[in-house]
N, CA, C and O of each residue as an XYZ file, in Angstrom:
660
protein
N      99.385    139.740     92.744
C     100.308    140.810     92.518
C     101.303    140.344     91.466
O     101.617    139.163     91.614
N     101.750    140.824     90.674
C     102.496    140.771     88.955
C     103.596    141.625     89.511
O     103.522    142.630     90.218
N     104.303    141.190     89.180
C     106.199    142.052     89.107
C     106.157    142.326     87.793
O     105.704    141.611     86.899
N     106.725    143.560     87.699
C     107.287    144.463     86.158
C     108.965    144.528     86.322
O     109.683    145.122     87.127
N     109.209    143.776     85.358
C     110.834    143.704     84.788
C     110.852    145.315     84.328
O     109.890    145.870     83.797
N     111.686    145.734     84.528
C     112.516    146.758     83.890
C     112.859    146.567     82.060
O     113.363    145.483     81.766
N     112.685    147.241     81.264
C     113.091    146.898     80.234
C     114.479    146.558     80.162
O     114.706    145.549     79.493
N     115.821    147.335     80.855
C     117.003    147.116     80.551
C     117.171    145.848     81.573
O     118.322    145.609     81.938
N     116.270    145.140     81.992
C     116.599    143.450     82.781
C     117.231    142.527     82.211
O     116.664    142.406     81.125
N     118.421    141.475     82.290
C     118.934    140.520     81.059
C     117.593    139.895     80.523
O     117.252    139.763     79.348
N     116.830    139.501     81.809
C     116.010    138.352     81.521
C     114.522    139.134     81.068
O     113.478    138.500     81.222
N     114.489    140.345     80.583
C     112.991    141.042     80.570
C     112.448    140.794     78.863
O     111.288    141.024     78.521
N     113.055    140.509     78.326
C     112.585    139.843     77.004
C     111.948    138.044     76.792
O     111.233    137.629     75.879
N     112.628    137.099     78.224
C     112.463    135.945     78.145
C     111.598    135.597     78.726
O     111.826    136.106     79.824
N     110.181    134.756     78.867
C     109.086    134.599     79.663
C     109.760    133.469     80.753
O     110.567    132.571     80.514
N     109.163    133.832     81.950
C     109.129    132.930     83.318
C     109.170    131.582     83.053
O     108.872    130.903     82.071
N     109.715    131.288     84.417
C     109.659    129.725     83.975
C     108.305    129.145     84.803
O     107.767    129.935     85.578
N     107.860    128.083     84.692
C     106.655    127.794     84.853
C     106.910    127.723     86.850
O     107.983    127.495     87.409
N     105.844    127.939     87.393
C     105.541    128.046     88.943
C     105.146    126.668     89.835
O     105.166    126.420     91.041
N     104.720    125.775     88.443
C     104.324    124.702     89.217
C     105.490    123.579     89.809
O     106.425    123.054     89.203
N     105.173    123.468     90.847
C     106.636    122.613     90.874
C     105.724    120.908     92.004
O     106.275    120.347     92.951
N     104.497    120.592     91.498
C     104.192    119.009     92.021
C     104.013    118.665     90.989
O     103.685    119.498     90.144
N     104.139    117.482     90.689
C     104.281    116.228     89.466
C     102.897    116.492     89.260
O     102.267    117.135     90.100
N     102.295    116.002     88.091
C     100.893    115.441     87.561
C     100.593    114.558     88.420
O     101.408    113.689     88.729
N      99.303    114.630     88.988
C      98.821    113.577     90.026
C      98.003    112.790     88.541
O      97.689    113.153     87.407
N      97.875    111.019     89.710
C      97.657    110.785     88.186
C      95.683    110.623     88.077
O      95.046    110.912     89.090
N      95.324    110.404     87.473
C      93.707    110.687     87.172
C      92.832    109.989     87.979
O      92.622    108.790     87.797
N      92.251    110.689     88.937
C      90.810    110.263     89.966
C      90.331    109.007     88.720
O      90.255    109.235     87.513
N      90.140    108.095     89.180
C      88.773    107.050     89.258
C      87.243    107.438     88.321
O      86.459    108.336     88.627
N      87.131    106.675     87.363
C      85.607    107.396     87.280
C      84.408    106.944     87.936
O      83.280    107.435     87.957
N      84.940    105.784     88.529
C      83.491    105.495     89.384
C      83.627    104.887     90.418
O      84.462    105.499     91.084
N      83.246    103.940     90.989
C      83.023    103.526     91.843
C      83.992    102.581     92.105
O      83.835    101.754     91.207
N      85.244    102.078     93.071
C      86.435    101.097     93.207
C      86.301    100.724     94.470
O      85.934    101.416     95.419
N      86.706     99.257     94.447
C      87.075     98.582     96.053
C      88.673     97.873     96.002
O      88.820     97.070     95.081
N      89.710     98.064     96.780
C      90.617     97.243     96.776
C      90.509     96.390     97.298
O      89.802     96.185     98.285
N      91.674     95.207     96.357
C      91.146     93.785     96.893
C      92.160     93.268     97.724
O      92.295     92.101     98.089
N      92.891     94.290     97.999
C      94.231     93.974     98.949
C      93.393     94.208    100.451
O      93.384     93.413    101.391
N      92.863     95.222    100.395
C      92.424     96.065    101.759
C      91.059     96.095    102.119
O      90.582     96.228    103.246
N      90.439     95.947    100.951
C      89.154     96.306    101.356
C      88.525     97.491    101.360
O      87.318     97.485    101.605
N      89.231     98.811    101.078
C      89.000    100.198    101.337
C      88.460    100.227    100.023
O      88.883     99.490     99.133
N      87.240    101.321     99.814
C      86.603    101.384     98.505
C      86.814    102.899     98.566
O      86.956    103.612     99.560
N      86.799    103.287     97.004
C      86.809    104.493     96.259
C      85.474    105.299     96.212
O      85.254    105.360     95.002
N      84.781    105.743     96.645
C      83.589    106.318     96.559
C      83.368    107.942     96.502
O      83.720    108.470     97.557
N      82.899    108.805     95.581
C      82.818    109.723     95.690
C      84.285    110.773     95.540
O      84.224    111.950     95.895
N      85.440    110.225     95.031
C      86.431    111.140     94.782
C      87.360    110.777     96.502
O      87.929    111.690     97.100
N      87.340    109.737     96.883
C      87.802    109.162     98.136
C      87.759    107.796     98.628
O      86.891    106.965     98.364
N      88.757    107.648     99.353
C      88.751    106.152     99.694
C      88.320    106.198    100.717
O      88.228    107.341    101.164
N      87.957    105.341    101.399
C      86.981    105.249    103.066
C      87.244    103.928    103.002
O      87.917    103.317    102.172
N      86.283    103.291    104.549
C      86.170    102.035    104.606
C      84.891    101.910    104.676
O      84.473    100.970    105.352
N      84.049    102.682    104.101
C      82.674    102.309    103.819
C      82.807    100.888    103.181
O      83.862    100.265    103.065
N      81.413    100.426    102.738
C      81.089     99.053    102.528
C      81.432     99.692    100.840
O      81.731    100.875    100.678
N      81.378     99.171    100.227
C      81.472     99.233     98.450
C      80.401     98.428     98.387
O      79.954     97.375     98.840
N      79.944    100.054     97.045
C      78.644     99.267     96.160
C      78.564     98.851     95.294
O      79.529     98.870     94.529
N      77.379     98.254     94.943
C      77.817     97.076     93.960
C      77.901     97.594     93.107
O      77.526     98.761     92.986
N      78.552     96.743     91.995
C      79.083     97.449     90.693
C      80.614     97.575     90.530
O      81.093     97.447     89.403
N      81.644     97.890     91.913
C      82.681     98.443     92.187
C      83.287     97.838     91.163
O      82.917     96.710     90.836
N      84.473     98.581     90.386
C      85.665     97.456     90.031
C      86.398     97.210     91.133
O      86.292     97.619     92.290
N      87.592     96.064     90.304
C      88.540     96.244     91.736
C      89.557     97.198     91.385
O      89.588     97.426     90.176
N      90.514     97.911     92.171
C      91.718     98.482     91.759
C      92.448     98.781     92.768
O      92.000     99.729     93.414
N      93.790     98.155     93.305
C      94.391     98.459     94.312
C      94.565     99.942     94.525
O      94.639    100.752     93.600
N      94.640    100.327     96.169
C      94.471    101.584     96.198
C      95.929    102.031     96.257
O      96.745    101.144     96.009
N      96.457    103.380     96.571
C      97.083    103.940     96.638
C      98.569    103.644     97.750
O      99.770    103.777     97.515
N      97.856    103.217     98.954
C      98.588    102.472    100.052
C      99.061    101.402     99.964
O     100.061    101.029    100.577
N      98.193    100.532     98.928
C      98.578     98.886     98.851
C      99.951     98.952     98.004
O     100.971     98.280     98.160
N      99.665     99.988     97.036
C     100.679    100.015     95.627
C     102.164    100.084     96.439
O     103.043     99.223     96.453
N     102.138    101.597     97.210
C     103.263    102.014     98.219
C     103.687    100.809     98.974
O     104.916    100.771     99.037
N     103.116     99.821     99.564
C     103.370     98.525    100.416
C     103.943     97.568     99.161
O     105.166     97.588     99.301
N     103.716     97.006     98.373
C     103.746     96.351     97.446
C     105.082     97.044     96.581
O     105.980     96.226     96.384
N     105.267     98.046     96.190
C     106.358     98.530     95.408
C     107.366     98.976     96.693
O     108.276     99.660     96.223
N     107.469     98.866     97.732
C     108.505     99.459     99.320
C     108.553    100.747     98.351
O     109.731    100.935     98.049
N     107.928    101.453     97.908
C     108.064    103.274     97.874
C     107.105    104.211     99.114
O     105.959    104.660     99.142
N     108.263    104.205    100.054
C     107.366    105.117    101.496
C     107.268    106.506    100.853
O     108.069    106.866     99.989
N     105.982    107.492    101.422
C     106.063    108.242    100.750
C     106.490    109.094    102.615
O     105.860    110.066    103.033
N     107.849    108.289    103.548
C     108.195    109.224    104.402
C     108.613    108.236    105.041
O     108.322    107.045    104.934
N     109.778    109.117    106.169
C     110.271    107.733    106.954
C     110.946    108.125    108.282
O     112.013    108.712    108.101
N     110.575    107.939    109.653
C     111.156    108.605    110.865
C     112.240    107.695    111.288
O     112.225    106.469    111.393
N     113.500    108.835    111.585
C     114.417    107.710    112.063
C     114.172    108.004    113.983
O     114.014    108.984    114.711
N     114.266    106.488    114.155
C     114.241    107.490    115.833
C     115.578    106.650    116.169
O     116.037    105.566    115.808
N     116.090    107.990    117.291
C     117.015    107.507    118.100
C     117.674    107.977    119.166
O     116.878    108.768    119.670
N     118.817    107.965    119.923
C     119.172    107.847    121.026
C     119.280    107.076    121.791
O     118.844    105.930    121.675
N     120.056    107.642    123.027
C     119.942    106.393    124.372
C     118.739    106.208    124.580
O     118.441    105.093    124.150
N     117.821    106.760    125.050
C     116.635    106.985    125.412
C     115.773    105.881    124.720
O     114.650    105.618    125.149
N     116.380    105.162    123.515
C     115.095    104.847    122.629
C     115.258    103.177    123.200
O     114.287    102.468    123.464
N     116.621    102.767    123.312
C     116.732    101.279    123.552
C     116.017    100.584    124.479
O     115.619     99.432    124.304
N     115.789    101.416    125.727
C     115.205    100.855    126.559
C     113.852    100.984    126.574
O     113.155    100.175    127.187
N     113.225    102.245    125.752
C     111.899    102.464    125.823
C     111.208    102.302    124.334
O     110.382    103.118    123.924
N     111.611    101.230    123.620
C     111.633    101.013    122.299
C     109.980    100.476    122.193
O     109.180    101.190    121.588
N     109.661     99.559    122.635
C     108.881     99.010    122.672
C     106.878    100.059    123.138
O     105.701     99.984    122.787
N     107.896    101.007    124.236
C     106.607    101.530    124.205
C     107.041    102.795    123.111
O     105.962    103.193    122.671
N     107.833    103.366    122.664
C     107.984    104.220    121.354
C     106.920    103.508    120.285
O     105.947    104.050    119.761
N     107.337    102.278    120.129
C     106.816    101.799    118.674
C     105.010    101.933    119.006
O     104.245    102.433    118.181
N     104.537    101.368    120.400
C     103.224    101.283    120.875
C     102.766    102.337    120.250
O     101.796    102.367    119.492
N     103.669    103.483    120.656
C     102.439    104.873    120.762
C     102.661    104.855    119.424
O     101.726    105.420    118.857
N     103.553    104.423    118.600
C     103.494    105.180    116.993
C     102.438    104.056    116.362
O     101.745    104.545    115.469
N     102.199    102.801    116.610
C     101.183    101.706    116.387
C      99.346    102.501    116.375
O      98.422    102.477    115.562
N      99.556    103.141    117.767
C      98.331    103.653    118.178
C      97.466    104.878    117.682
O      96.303    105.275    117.751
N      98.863    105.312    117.061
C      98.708    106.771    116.085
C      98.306    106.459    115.242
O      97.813    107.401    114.621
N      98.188    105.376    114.687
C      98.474    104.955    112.985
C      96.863    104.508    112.862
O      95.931    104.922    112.173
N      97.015    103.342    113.983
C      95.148    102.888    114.208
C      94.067    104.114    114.103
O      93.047    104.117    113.415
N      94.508    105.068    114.889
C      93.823    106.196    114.863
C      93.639    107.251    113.611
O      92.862    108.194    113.457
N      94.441    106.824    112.970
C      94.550    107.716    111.820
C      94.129    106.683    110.324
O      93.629    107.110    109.284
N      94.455    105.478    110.587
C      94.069    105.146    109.746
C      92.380    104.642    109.583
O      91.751    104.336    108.570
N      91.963    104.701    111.021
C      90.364    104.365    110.805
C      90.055    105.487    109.887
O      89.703    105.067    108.785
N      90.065    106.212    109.941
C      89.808    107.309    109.168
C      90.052    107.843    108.052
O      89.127    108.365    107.428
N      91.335    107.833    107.555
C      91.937    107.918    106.248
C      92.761    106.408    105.861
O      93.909    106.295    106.292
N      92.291    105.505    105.222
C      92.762    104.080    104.837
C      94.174    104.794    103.982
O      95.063    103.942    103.972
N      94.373    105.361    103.672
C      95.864    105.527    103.122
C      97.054    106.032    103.726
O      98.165    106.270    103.252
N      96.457    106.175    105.179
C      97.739    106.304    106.169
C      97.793    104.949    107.143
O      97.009    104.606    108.028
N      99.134    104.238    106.600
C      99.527    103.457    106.942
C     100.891    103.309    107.088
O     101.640    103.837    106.266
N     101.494    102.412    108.383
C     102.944    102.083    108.802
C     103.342    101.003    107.512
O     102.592    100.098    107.145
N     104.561    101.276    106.969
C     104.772     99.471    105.895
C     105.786     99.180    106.811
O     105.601     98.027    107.200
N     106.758     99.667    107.337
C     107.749     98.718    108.495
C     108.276     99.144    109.315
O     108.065    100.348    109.461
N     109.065     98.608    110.137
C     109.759     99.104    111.279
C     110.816     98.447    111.407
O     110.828     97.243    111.662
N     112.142     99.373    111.195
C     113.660     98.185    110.796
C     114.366     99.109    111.310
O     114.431    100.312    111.055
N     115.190     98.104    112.475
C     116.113     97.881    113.217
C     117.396     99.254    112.580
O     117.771     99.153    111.412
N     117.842    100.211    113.295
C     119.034    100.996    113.059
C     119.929    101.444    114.430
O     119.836    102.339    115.270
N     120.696    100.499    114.217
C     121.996    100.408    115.092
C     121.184    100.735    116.975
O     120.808     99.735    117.587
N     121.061    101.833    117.498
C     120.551    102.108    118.729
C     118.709    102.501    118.911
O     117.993    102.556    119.910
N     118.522    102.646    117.926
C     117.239    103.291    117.153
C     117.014    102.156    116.282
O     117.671    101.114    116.301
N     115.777    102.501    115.309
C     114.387    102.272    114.512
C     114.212    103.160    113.158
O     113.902    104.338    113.337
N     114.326    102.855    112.259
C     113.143    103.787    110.972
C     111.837    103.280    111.074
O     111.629    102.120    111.430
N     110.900    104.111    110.771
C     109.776    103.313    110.168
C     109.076    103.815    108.830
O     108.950    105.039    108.853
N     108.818    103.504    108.220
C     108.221    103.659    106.413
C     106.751    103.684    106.608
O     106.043    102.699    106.819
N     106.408    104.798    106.522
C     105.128    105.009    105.843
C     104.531    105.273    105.127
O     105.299    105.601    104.223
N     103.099    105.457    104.633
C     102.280    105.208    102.984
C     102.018    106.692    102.921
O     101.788    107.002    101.752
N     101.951    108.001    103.953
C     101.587    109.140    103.815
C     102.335    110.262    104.850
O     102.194    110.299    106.073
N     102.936    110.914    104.253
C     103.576    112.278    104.315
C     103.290    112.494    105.500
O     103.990    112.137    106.448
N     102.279    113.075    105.576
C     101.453    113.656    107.125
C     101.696    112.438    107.611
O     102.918    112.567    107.682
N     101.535    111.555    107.931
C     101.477    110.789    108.564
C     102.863    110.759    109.374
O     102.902    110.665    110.601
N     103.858    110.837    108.649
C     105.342    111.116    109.543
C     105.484    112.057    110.340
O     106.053    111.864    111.414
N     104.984    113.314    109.978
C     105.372    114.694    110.535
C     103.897    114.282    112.238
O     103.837    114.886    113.308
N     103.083    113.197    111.794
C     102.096    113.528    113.041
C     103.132    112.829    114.052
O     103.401    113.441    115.086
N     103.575    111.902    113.872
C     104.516    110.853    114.468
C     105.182    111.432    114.983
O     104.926    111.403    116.187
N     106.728    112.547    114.533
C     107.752    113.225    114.734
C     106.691    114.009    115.941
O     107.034    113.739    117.092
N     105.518    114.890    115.832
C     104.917    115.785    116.538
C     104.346    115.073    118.094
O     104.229    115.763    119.106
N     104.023    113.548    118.051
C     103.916    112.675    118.821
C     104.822    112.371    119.804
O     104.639    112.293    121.019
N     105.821    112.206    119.153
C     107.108    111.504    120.281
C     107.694    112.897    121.004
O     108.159    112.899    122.144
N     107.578    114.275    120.008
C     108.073    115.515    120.598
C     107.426    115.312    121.934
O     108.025    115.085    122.985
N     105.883    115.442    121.736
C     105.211    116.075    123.136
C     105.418    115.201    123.914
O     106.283    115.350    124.777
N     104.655    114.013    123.818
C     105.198    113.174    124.712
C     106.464    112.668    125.524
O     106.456    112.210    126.667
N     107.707    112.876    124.570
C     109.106    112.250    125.394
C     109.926    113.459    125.538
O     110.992    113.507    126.152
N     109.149    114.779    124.708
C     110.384    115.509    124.760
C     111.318    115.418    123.452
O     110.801    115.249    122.348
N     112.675    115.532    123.609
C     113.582    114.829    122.539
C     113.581    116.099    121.251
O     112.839    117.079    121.189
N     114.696    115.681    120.275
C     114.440    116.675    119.159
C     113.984    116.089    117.991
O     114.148    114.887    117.781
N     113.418    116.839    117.200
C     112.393    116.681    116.362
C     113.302    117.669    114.785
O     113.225    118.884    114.604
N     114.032    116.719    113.942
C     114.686    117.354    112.563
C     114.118    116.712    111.174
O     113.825    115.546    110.911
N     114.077    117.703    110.510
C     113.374    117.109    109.478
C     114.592    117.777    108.410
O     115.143    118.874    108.501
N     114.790    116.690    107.373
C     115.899    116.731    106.543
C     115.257    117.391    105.140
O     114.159    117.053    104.698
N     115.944    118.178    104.650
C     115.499    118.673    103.078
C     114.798    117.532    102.358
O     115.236    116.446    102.739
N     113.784    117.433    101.376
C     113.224    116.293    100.711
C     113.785    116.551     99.633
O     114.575    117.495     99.655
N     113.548    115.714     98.155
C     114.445    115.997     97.274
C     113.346    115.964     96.067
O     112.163    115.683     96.258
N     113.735    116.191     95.183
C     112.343    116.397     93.758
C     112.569    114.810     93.590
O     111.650    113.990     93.588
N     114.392    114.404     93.401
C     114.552    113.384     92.638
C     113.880    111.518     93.319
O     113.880    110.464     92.683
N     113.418    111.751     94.703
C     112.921    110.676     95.413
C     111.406    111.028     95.808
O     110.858    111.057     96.910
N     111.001    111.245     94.721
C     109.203    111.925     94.638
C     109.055    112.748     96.467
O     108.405    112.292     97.407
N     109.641    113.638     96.453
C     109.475    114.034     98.023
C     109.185    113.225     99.229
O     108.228    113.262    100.002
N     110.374    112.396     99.197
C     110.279    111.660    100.703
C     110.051    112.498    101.635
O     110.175    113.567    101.036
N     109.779    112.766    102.794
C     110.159    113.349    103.799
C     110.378    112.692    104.931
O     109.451    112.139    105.523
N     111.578    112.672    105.351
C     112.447    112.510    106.522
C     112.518    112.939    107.355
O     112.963    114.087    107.377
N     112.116    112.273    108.594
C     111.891    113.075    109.951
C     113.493    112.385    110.927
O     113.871    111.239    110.684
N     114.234    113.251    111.947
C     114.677    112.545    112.514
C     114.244    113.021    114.051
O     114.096    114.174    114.453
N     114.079    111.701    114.825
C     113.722    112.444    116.523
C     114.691    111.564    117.039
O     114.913    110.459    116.546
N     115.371    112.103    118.184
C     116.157    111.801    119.061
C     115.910    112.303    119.946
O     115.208    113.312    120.004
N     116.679    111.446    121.334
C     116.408    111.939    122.789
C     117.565    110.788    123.091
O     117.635    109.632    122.675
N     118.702    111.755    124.225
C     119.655    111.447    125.267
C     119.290    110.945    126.290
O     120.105    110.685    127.175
């Protein structure tokens, strides 16, 4: 569906401004890659943990770079009373999420888990990967679940915060 400016519009003489608003991703692979950080190979327009065939170059993948440069592409703060004493199994289940998610997609990965005052952040390599976390501790503990505006200027972090009293 197309909108029609009015001729007497200020702006009906000036063309739109462009719609796209994600960065240039930067250029797929042309063939075949294994990282030599991880082990995860490039195959087919994807990383897996298939075996890599021969031939592969090497080229660190996408996750290693994020670990290696500390650029999370997301980060949950958790906190409350609730969290001090049950810290340990908090972090478990978010450990267990990650195993689970990362057998499957090698570019969702935890890079740390650092200490905040009564609470925890933790930094991770993929977006989704925070919001599954935040959706995790909801069902399970209850608690609230806020997610903070992301910003253009910090390549879209996204910030989750969960708390529970």
């Amino acid at each position: 569906m197309s909108r029609n400016r009015s001729k007497s519009h200020p702006a009906a003489g000036q063309p739109r401004p462009s719609r796209r608003i994600h960065e240039e991703a930067p250029p797929k692979l042309s063939g075949n890659a294994v990282c030599p950080r991880c082990g995860a190979s490039y195959q087919k327009g994807r990383w897996t943990w298939k075996q890599a065939e021969t031939g592969s170059i090497e080229h660190v993948c996408p996750a290693c770079e994020r670990v290696a440069t500390e650029y999370p592409a997301g980060v949950l703060h958790v906190g409350g009373e609730f969290v001090a004493p049950n810290r340990d199994e908090l972090i478990g289940l978010l450990r267990n999420i990650e195993e689970r998610e990362r057998s499957a997609h090698p570019l969702k990965r935890i890079m740390a888990v650092a200490d905040e005052g009564a609470g925890f952040a933790i930094t991770v390599t993929d977006a989704k990967l925070v919001e599954t976390f935040g959706r995790a501790l909801t069902k399970a503990y209850a608690g609230r679940l806020e997610q903070a505006p992301t910003t253009r200027g910090e390549g879209n972090l996204v910030r989750l915060h969960w708390t529970r009293d």
